[in-house]
N, CA and C of each residue as an Amber inpcrd file, in Angstrom:
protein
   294
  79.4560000 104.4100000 111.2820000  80.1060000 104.3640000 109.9910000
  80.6130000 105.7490000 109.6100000  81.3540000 105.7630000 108.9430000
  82.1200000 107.1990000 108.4610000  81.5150000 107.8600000 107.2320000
  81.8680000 108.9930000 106.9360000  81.2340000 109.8120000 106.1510000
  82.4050000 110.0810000 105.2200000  83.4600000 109.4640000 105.3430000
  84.7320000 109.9180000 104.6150000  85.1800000 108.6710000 103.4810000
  85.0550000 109.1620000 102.5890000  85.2470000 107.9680000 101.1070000
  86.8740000 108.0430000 100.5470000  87.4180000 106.7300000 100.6820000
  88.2610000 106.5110000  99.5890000  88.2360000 106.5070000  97.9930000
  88.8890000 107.3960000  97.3760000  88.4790000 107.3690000  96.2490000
  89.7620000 106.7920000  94.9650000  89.8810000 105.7510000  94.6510000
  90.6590000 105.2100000  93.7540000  90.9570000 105.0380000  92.5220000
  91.8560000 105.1050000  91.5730000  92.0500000 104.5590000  90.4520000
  91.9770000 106.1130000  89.2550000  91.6600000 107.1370000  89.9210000
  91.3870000 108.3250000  89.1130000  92.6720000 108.5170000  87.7110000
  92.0400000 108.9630000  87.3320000  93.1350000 109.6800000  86.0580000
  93.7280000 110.6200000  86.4150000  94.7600000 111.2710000  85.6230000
  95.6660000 112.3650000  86.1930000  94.7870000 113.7080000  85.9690000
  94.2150000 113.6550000  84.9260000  93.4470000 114.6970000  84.3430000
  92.0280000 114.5060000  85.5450000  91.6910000 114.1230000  86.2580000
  90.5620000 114.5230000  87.3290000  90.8160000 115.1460000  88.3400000
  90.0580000 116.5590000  88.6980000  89.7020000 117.2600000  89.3910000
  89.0590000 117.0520000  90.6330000  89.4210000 118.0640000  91.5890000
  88.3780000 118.2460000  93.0390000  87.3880000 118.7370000  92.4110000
  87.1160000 119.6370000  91.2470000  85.8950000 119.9550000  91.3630000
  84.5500000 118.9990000  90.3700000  85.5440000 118.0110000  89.5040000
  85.2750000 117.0640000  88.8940000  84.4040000 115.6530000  90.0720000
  85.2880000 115.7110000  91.0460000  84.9420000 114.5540000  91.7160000
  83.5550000 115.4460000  92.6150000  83.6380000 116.8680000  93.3160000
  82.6950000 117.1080000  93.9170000  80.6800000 116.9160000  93.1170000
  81.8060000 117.6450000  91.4560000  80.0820000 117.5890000  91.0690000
  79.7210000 115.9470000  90.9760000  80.4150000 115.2250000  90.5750000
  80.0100000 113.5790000  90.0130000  79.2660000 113.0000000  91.7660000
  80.2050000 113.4450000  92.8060000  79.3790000 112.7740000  94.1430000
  78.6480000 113.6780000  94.7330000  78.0820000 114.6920000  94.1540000
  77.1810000 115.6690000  94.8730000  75.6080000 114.8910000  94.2860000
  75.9520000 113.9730000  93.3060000  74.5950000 113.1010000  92.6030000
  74.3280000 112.1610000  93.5860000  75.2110000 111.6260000  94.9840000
  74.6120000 110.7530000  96.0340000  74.4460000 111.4670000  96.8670000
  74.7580000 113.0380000  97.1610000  74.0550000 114.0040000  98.3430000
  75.3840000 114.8570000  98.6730000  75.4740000 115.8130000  99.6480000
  75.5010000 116.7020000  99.9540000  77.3630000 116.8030000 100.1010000
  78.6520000 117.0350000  99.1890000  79.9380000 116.8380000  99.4920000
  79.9680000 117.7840000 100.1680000  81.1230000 117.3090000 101.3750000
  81.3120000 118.2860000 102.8460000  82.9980000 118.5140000 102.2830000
  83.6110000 117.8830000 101.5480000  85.2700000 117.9040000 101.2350000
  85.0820000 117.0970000 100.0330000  86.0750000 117.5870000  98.7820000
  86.9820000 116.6490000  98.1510000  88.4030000 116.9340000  98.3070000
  89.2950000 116.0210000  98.4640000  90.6570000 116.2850000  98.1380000
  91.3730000 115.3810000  97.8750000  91.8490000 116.0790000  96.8800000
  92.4920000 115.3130000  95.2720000  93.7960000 115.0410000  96.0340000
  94.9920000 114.1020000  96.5090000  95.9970000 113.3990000  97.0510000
  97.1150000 113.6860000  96.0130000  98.3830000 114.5910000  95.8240000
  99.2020000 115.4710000  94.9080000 100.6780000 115.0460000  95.2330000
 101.4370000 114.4890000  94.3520000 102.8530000 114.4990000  94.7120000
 103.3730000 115.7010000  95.1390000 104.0900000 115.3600000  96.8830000
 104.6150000 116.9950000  97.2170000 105.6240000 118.1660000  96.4060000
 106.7120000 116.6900000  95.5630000 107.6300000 117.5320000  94.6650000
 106.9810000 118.0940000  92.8300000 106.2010000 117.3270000  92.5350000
 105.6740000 117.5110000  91.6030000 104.4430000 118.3280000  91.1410000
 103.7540000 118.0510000  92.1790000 102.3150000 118.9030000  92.1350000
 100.9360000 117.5420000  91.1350000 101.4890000 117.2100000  90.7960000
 100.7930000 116.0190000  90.3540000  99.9770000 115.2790000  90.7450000
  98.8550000 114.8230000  90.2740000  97.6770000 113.6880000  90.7450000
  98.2810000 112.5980000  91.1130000  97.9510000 111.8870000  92.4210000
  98.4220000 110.3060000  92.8250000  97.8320000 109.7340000  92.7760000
  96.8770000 109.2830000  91.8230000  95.7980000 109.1480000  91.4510000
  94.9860000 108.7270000  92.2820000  94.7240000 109.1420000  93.5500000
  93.5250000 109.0990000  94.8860000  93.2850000 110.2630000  95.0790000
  92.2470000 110.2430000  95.9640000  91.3090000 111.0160000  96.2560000
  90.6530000 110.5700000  97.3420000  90.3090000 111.4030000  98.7280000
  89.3590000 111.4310000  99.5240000  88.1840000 112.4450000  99.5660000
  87.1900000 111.6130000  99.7050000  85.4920000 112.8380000  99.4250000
  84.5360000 112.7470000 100.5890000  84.3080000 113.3990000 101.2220000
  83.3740000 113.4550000 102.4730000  82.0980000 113.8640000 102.5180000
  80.8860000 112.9770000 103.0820000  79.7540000 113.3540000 102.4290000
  79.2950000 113.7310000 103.6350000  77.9590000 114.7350000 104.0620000
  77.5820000 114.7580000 105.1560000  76.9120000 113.8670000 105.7390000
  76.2700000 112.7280000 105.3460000  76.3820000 111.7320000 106.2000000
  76.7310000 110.1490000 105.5200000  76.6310000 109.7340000 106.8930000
  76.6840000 108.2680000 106.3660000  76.1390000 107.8010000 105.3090000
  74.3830000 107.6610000 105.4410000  73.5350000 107.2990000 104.1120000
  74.2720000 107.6690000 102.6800000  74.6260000 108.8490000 102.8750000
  74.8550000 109.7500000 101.6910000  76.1580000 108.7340000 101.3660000
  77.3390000 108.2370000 102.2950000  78.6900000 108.0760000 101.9340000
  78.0610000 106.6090000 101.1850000  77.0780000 105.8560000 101.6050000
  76.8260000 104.3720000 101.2820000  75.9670000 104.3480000 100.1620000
  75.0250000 105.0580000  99.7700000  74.9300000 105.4130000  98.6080000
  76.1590000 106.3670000  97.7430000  77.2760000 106.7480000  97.7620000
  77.9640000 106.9980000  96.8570000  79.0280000 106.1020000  96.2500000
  78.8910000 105.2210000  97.2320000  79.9040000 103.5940000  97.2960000
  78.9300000 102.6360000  96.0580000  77.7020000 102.6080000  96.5050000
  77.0600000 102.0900000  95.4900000  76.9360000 102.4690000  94.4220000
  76.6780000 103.5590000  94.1400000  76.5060000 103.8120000  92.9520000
  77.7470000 104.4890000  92.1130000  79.1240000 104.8850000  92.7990000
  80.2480000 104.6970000  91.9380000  81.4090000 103.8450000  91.8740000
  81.1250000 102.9870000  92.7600000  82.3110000 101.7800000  92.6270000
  82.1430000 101.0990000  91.7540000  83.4250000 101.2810000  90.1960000
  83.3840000 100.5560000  89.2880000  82.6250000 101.2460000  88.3100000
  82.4040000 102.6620000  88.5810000  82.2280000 103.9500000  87.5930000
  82.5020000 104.1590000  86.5920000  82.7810000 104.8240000  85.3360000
  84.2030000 105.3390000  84.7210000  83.7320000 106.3900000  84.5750000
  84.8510000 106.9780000  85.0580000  85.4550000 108.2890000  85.0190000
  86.3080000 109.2380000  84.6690000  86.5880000 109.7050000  83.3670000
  87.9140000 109.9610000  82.5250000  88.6710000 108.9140000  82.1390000
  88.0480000 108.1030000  82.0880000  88.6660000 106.8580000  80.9990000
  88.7990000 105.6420000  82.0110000  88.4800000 105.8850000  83.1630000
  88.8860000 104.7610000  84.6110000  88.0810000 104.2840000  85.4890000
  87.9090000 102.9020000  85.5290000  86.9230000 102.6090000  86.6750000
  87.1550000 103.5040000  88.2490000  86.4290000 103.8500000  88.6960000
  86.4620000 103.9450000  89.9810000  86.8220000 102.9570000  91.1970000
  87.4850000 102.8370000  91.9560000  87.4540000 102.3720000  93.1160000
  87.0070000 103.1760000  94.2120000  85.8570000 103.4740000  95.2740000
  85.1910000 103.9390000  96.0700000  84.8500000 102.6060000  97.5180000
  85.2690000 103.0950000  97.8930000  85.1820000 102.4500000  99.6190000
  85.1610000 103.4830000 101.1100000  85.1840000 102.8040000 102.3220000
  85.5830000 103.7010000 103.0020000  86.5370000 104.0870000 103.6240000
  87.1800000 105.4220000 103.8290000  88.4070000 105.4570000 104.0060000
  88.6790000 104.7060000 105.4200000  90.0360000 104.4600000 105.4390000
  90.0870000 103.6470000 106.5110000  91.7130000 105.0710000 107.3180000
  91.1470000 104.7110000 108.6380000  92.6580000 105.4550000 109.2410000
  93.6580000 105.3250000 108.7160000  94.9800000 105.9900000 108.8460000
  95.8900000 106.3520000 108.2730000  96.6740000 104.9420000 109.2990000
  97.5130000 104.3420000 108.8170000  98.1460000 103.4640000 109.9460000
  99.7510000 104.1490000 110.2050000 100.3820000 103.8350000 111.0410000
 101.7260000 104.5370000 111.3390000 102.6630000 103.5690000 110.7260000
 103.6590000 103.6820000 110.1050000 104.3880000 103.0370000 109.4710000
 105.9810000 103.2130000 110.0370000 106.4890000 102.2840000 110.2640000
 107.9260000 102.0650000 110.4920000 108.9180000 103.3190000 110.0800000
 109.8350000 103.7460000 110.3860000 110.5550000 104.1070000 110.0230000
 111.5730000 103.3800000 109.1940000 112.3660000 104.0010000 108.2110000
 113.4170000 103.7410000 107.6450000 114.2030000 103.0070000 107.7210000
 114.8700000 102.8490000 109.1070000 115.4160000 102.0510000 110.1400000
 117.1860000 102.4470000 110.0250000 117.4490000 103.4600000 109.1750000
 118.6690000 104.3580000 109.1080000 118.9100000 105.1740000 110.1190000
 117.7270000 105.6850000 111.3300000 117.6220000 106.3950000 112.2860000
 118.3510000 108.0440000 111.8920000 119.1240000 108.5950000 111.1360000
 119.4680000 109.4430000 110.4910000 120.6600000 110.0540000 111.3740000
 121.1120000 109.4040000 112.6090000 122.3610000 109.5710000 112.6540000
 123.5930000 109.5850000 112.1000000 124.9410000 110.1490000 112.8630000
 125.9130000 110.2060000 111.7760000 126.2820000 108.9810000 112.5940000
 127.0360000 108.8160000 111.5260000 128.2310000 107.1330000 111.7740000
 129.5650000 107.6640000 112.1240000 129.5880000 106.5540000 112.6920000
 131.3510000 106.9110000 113.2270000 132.3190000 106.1520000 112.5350000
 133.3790000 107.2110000 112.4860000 134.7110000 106.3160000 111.2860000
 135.3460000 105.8130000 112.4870000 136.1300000 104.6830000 111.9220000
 136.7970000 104.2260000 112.9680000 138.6440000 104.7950000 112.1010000
């Protein structure tokens, strides 16, 4: 099992260091990182948090999924791989005039 938590539903106003102290109460955070629009700088409102171990990640699932937290339930699970996603399908070539 993984040690790496999905973290969902956050407010804009929550912090990495907000989320580290709240899951340092199921054991030992190895990472938080707060997920930021690249042009904006802004909260997307996720978050991934890494605990040093497993136990630690399954007790933090329990005891904050469905939390509130700055005004918002929590969603907490485990993160799952990143999947590869399609391209565009514009291929970004130029076109030819006829």
């Amino acid at each position: 099992m993984s040690n790496k938590l999905y973290v969902g539903n956050l407010s804009f106003e929550t912090t990495e260091n907000s989320l580290t102290d709240l899951f340092s109460q199921a054991g030992k955070v190895t990472s938080a990182n707060l997920i930021q629009d690249k042009f904006t700088g802004k909260s997307r409102g996720f978050a991934f948090v890494e605990m040093s171990t497993s136990e630690e990640a399954n007790k933090a699932i329990e005891t904050f999924n469905g939390k509130d937290l700055d005004g918002r339930a929590l969603t907490v699970n485990i993160a799952r791989p990143r999947e590869d996603r399609p391209s565009g399908g514009f291929g970004g070539g130029r076109r030819q005039r006829y």
